[in-house]
C-alpha positions in Angstrom: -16.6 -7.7 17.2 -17.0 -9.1 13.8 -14.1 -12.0 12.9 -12.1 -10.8 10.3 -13.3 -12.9 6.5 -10.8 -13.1 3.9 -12.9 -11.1 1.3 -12.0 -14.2 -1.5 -15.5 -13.9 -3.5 -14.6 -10.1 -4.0 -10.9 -10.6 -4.9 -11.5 -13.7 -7.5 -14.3 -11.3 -8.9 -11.8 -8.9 -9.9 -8.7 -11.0 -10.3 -10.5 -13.4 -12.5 -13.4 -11.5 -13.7 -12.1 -8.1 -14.5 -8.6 -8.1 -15.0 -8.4 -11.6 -16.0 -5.2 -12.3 -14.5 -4.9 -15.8 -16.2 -4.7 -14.2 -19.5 -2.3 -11.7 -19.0 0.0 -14.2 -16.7 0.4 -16.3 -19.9 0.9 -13.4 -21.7 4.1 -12.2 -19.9 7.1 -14.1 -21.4 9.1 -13.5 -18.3 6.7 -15.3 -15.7 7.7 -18.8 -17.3 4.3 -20.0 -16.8 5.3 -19.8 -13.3 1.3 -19.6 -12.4 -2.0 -20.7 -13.8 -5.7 -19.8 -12.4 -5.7 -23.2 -10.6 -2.3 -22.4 -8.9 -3.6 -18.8 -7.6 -6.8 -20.0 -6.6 -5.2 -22.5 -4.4 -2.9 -19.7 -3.3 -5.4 -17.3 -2.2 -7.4 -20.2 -0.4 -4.8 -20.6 1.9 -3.8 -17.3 2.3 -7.1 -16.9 3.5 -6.8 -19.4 5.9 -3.5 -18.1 7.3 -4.6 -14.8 7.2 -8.4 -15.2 9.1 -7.5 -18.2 11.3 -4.0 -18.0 12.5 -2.6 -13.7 11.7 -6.7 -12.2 12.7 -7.0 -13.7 16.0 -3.8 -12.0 17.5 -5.2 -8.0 16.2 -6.3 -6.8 19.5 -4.0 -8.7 21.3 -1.4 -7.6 19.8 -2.4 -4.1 20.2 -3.1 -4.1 24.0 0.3 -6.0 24.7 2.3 -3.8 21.8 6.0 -4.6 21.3 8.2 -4.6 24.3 11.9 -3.0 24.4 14.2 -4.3 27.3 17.9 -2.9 27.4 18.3 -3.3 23.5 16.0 -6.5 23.1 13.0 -6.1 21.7 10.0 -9.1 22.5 7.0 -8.9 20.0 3.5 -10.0 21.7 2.7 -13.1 22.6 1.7 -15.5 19.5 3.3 -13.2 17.0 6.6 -15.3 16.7 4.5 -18.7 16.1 2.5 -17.0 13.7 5.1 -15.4 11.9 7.1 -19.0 11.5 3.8 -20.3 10.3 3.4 -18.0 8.0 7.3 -17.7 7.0 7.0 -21.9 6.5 4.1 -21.3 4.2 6.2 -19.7 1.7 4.4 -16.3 1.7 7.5 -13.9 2.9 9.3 -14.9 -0.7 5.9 -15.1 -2.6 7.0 -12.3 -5.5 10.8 -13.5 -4.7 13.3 -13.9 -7.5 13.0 -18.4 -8.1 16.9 -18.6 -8.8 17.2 -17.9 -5.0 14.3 -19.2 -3.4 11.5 -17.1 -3.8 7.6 -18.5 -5.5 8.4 -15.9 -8.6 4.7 -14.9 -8.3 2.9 -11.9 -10.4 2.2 -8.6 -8.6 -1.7 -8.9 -9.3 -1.7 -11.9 -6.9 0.6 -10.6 -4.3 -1.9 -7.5 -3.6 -4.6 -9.6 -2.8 -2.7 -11.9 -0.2 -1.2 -8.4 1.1 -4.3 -6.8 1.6 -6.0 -10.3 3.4 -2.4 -9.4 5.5 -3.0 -5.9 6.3 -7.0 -6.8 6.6 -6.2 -9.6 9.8 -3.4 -7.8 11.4 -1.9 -4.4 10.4 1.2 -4.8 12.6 1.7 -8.3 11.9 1.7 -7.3 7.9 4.6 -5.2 8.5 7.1 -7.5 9.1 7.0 -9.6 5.9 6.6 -6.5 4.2 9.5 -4.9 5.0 11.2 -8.0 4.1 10.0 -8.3 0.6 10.8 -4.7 0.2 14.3 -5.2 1.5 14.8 -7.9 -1.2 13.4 -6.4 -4.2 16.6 -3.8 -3.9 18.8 -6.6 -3.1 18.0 -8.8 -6.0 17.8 -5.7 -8.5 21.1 -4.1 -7.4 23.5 -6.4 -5.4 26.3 -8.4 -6.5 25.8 -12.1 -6.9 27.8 -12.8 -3.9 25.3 -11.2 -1.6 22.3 -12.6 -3.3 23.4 -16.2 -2.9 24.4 -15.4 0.9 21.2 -13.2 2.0 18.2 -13.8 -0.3 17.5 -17.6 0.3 17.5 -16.9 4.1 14.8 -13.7 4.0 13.0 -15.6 1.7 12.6 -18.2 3.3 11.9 -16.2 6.4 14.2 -17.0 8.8 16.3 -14.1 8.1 14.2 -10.6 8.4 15.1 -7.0 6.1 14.6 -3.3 7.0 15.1 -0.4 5.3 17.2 2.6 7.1 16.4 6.1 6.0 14.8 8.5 8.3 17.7 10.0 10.6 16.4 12.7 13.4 16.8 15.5 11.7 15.7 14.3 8.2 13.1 12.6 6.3 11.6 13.6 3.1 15.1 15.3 2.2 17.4 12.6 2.5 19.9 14.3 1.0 21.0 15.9 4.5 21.2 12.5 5.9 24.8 12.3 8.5 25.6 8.2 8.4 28.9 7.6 7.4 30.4 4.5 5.7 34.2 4.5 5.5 36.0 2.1 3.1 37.9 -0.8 4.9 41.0 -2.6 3.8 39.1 -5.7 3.0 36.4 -3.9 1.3 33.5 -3.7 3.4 32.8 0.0 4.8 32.2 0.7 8.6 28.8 2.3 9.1 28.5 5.0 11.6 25.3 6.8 12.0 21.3 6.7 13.7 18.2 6.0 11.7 14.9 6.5 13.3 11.1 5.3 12.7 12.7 2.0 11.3 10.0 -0.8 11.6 11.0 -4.1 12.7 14.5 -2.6 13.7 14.9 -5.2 16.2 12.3 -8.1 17.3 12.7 -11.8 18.1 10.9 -13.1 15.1 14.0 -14.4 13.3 17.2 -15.3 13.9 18.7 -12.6 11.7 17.7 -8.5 10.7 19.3 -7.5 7.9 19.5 -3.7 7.5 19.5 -1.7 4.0 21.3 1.5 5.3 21.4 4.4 3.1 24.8 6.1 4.0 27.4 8.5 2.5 31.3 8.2 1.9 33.4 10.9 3.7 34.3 12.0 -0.1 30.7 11.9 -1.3 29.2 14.8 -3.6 26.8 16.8 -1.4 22.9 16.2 -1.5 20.9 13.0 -2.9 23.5 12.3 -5.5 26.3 11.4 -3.0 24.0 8.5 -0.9 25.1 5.2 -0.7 23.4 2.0 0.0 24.8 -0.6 2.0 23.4 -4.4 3.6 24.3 -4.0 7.0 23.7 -7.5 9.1 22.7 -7.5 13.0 24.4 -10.9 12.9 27.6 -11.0 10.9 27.2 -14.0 8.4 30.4 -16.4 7.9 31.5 -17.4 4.6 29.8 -21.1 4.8 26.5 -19.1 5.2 26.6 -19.5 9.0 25.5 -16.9 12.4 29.1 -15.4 13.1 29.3 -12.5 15.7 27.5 -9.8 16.9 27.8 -6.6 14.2 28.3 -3.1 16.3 24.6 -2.5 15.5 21.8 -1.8 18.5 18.3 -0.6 19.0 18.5 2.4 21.6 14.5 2.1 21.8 11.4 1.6 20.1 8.6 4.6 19.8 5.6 4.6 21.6 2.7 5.2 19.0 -0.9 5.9 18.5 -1.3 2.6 16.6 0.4 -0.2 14.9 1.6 -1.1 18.5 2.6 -4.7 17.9 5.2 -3.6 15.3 8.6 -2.6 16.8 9.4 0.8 15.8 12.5 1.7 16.3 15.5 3.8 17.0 18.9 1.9 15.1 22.7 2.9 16.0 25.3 2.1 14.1 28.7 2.4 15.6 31.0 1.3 12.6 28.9 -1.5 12.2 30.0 -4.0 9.2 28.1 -3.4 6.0 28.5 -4.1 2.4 27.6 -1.9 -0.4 24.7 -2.5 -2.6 25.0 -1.2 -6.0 27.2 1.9 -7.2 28.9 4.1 -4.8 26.7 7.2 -4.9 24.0 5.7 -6.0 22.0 4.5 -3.2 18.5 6.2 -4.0 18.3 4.5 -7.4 18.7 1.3 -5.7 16.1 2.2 -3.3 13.8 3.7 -5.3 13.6 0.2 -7.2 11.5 -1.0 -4.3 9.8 2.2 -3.6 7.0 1.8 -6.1 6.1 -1.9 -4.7 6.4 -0.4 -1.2 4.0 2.7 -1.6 1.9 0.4 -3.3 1.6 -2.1 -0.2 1.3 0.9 2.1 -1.4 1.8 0.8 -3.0 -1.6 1.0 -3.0 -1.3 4.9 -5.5 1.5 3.5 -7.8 -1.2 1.9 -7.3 -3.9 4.1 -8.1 -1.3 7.2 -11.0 -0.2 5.6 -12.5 -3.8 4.7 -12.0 -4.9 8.3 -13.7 -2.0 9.5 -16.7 -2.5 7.1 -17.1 -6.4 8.0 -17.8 -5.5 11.6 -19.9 -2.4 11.0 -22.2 -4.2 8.0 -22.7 -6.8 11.2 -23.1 -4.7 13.6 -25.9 -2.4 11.6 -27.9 -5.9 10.5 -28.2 -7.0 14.4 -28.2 -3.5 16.3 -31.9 -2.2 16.6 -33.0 1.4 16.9 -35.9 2.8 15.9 -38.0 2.5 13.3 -37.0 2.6 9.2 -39.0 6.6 8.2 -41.2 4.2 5.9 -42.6 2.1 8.6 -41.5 -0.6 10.5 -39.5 -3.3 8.5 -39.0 -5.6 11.3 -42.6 -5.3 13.4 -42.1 -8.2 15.9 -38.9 -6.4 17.0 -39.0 -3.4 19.7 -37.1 -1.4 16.6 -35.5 -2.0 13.0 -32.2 -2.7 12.5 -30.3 0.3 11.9 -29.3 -1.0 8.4 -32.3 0.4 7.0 -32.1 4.2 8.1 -30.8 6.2 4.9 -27.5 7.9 6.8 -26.3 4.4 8.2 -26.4 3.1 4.8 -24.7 6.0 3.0 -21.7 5.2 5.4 -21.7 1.5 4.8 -22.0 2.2 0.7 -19.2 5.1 1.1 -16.7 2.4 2.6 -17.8 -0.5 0.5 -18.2 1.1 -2.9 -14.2 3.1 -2.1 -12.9 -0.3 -0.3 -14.1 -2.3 -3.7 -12.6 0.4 -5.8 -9.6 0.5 -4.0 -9.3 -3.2 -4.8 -9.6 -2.9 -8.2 -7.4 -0.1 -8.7 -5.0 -2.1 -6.4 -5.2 -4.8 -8.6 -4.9 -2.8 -12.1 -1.4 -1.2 -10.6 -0.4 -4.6 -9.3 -1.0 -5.6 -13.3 0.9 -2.7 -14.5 3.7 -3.6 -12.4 3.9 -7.4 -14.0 3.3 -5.7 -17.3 6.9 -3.5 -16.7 8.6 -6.2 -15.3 7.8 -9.3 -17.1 6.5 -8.6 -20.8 9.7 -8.6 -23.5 7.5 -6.2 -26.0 9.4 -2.5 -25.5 6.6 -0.6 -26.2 3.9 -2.4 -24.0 7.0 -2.5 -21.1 7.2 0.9 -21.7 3.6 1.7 -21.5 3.4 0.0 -17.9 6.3 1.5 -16.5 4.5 4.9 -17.3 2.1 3.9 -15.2 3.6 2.3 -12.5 5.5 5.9 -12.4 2.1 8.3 -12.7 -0.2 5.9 -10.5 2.1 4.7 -7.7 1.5 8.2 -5.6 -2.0 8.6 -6.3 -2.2 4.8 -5.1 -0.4 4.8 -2.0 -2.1 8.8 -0.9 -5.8 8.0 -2.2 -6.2 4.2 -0.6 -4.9 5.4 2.9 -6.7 8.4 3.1 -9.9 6.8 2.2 -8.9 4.0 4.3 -8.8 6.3 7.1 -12.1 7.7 6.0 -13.4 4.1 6.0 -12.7 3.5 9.2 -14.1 6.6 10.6 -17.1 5.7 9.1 -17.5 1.8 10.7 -16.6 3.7 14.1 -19.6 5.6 13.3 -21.8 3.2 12.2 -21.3 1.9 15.9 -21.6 4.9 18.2 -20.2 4.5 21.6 -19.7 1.0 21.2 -17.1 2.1 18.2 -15.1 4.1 20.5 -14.4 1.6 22.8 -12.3 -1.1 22.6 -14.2 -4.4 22.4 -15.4 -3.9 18.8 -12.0 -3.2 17.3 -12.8 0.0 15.2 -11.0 2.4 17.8 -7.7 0.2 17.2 -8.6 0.3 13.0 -9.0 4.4 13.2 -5.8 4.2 14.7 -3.9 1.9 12.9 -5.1 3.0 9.8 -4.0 7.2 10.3 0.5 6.0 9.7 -0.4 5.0 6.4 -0.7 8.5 5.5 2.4 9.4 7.1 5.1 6.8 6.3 6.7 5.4 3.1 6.4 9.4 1.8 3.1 11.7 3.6 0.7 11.9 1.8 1.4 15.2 0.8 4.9 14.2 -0.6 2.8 11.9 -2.6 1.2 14.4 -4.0 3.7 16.8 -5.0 5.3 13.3 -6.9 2.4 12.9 -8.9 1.5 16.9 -9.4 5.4 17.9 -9.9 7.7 15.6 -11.1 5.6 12.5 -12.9 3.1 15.5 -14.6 4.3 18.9 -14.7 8.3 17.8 -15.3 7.2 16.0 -18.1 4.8 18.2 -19.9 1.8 15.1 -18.6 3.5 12.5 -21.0 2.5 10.2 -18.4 -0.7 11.3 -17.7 -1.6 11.3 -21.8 -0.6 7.1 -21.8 -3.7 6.9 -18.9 -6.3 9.8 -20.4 -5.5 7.3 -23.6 -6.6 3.9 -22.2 -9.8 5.5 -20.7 -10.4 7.1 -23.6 -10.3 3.7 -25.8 -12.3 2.2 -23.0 -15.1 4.8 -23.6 -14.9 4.2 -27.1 -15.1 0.6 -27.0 -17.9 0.6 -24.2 -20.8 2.6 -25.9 -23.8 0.7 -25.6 -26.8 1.4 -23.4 -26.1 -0.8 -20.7 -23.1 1.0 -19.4 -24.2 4.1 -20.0 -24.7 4.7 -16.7 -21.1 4.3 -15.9 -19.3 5.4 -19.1 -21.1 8.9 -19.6 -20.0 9.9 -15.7 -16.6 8.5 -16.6 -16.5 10.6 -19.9 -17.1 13.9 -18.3 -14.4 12.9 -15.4 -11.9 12.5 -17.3 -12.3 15.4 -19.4 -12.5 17.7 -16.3 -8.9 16.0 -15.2 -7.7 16.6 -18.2 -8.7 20.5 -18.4 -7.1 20.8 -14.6 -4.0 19.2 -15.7 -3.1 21.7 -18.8 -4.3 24.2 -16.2 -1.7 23.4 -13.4 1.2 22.6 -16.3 0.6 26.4 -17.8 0.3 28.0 -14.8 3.2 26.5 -12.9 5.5 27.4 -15.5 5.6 31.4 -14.4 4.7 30.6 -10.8 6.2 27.3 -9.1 4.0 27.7 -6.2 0.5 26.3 -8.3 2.4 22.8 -8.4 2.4 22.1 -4.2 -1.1 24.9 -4.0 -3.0 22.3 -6.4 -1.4 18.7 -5.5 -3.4 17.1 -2.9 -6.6 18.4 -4.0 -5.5 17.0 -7.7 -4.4 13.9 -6.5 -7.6 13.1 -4.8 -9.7 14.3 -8.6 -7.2 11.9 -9.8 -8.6 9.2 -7.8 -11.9 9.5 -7.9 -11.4 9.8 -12.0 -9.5 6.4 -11.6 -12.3 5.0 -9.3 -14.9 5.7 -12.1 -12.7 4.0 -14.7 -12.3 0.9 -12.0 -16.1 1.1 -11.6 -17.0 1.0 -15.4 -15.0 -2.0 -15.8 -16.5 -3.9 -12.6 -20.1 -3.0 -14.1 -19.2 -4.3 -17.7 -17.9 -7.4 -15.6 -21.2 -7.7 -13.6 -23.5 -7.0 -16.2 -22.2 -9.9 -18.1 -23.4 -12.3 -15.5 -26.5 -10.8 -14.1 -28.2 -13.8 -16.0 -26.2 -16.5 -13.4 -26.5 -14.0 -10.6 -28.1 -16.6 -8.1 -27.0 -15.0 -5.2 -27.6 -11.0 -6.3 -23.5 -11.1 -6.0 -23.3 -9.1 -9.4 -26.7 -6.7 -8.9 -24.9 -5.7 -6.0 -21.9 -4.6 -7.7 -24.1 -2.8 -9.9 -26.1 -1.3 -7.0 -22.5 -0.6 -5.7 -21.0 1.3 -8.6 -24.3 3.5 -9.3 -23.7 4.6 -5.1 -20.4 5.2 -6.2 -21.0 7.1 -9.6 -23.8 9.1 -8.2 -22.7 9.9 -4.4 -19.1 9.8 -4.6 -17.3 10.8 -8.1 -19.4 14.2 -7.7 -16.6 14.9 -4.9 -14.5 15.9 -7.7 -16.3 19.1 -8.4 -15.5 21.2 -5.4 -12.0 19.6 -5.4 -12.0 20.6 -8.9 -12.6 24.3 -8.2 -10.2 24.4 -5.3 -7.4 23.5 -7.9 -8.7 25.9 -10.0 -8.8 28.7 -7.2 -5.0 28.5 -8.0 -2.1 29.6 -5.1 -2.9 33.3 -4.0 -5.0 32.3 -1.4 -2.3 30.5 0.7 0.3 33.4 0.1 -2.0 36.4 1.5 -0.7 35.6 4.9 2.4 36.4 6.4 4.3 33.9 8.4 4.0 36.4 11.7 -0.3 36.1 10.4 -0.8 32.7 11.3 
């Protein structure tokens, strides 16, 4: 089994080379110069540290040991809580935190990279600061000041830990139907009554507090989505000099026992009018959550990436050393018994699938991340606006596209290693199964693509969609010459086909609903591999421009890369393309006693 590398050559490529992340950071009034190129290249060297030497070597273990729940306590493997307190001391648990209460104040475009060098070394492990940093974003952006200063320096610091409570047994996509109850106390705070399933990091022994985000209702509350509530909910009450009171009335009943992901404690929560404390407007708890949800389905779908870059480390090893007969043009290695398997063509169009979609993953990873800076940090309305778009339109098609090709990835590297990727001692049995929940949690996949499809295109007549088709467009435009034709031309005709298929879908689904859910997954996944092509086109401007310092065939490899991609790949779009078009009678000709 191949160590896990932080992939940092790739990462400063398109940080530094593509996006150019130093330009924009001191273009965004609102990060107050908080970071430089020298500051985040010194940041991502020791995230790569932490993440290869200290969070990779506790994968497997991790998996075969899995989280352990004893009468209510739940143990994480062994190592976990060392590692975690390494990594909580190094700062990175508050790396995009709010500065006024402890947090680094660093851009999105440099947290995705340390996230997916997380995800990439230990998918369960990843979880735990992620749910954190999701649990403070809707903190910071909607609680009062008193709960700020008493919660956020602790789960930034990471001695304190965050969830978020939403699923309930008998609902999950429509939270409206949720049962939790919060009744108003005479002292202000509400008493929280109800059970939330699937909640990761529930209960664990890697801090000395768990602070719950609870979505709730009051007994008065308007029916549906529009009478939830949000409240902070602490397993530990917290006294008012910022000190561990008593026990709150809050327990795990168990944790689930799951395909993958085994080291992260998934579990069931009761609340039996527990203390909490509400977050925001009454009634208005999915705005506050939804606040987070963008940076959360983001980073879900960087377990995609970082699954699918671990996979490929150990299969591009493994196809290099493992011989089996000889390369159809004659023997490449003679004094060997066979040729590494590297050089027969179908070995090599698996390892190009997963590293051309793993490299455009990253770049599309890191565009969002930038988009996301852009809405949150710039002070110009328009170009605020014009990121927020985005962030709106791309978040789904992010989170959907990088864990389903993650998945795919990692099916792949299994392949690449026959039997010996079935069993356990290479690791890419454990990746195919820890990869498969990122299609599933933070909103299926499937949800994701009804967003995107229904309400960010179709609701809005594809306002958002027009603010992307534009920047492509401008791109093509500006990017004519010869020496990208390659790219650009491919990129031209993909987004004009995406284009045609969205006015097709908004007409049709205005005198029959059913063409919105009929064409969303297949559109989402055009979507992506329109958005991979754009990525693409600017990694190959990138690269060409340095082919003449290419001492190491770093860059004619990207190029190599992108034209696998362009010509193997983006085609995929056709028959998805057609399936769209197909429109929704085909899934109605059955009867539900037919199936």
């Amino acid at each position: 089994m191949a160590d896990y590398k932080a992939p940092l050559r790739d990462i400063r490529f398109v940080l530094n080379e593509v996006f150019e992340a130093d330009k924009l950071w001191q273009s965004l009034p609102g990060l107050n110069g908080a970071i430089d190129a020298e500051t985040a290249e010194a940041m991502l060297e020791e995230a790569g540290k932490i993440t290869s030497q200290t969070i990779a070597p506790l994968n497997r273990s991790g998996d075969e040991e899995g989280a352990q729940w004893n009468d209510g306590v739940v143990t994480t493997p062994a190592g976990f809580k060392q590692a975690y307190t390494t990594y909580a001391e190094g700062g990175w648990v508050g790396l995009g935190g709010n500065p006024e209460f402890g947090g680094l104040g660093m851009p999105k475009t440099l947290g995705v990279q340390v996230e997916e060098m997380v995800y990439g070394a230990n998918n369960s492990f990843a979880l735990y600061p992620a749910l954190t940093a999701g649990c403070c974003l809707a903190l910071d952006a909607h609680g009062s000041e008193e709960l700020k200063h008493a919660y956020l320096p602790n789960l930034y610091g990471g001695s304190w830990a965050g969830t978020m409570c939403l699923t309930e047994p008998h609902c999950g996509t429509d939270l409206g139907i949720i049962r939790t109850k919060a009744v108003p106390q005479a002292n202000g705070t509400y008493a929280v009554t109800g059970t939330k399933i699937f909640i990761t990091g529930g209960e664990h022994d890697l801090t000395e507090n768990i602070i719950h985000l609870v979505l709730a209702k009051l007994p008065d509350a308007p029916a549906g989505p529009k009478g939830i509530s949000l409240f902070l909910v602490p397993k530990i009450l917290v006294k008012e000099d910022g000190s561990l009171g008593e026990r709150n009335t809050v327990s795990c009943g168990s944790i689930e026992h799951k395909m993958g992901i085994k080291a992260s404690a998934t579990c069931v929560m009761n609340f039996d009018g527990a203390e909490g404390y509400l977050i925001g407007e009454v009634n208005k708890g999915l705005n506050a959550m939804f606040t987070m949800m963008n940076y959360e389905r983001l980073s879900i779908g960087i377990q995609g990436i970082g699954c699918g870059e671990a996979s490929y480390q150990t299969a591009v090893a493994y196809a290099r050393e493992r011989i089996q007969s000889r390369s159809p043009t004659g023997a490449i290695a003679p004094e060997q018994a066979a040729d590494p398997i590297i050089v027969h063509p179908d070995v090599r169009r698996m390892l190009l699938t997963m590293k051309a979609m793993t490299e455009g993953s990253r770049a599309f990873s890191t565009y969002v991340g930038s988009q996301l800076d852009i809405s949150k940090f710039a002070d110009d309305p328009q170009i605020k606006k014009k990121g927020e778009d985005l962030v709106a339109l791309l978040t789904p098609v992010a989170k959907a596209f990088f864990t389903d090709i993650g998945l795919e990835s990692c099916v792949h590297g299994q392949q690449v290693l026959g039997g010996h990727g079935y069993v356990r001692e290479w690791g890419q049995e454990q990746l195919v199964r820890d990869a498969r929940i990122g299609q599933i949690y933070e909103g299926t996949n499937g949800i994701q693509a009804l967003d995107l499809m229904g309400r960010k295109t179709v609701a809005n007549g594809g306002a958002f969609f027009k603010v992307f088709a534009e920047e492509v467009r401008e791109f093509i435009a500006a990017n004519q010459d010869q020496a990208l034709a390659d790219f650009v031309q491919p990129l031209k005709k993909a987004l004009s086909n995406l284009e045609e298929l969205t006015a097709l879908v908004i007409d049709r689904s205005k005198t029959n609903p059913n063409e919105i859910g009929a064409a969303s997954v297949e559109y989402l996944h055009v979507f992506g591999y329109t958005v991979y092509g754009y990525m693409w086109a600017r990694m190959a401007k990138a690269a060409l421009a340095k082919l003449d310092q290419d001492s190491d065939g770093f860059y004619a490899a990207k190029l190599g890369t992108g034209r696998f991609f362009i010509k193997r790949l983006l085609p995929r779009i056709h028959s998805l393309s057609e399936a769209v078009r197909s429109g929704s009678e085909p899934l109605f000709e059955l009867d539900a006693a037919q199936f």
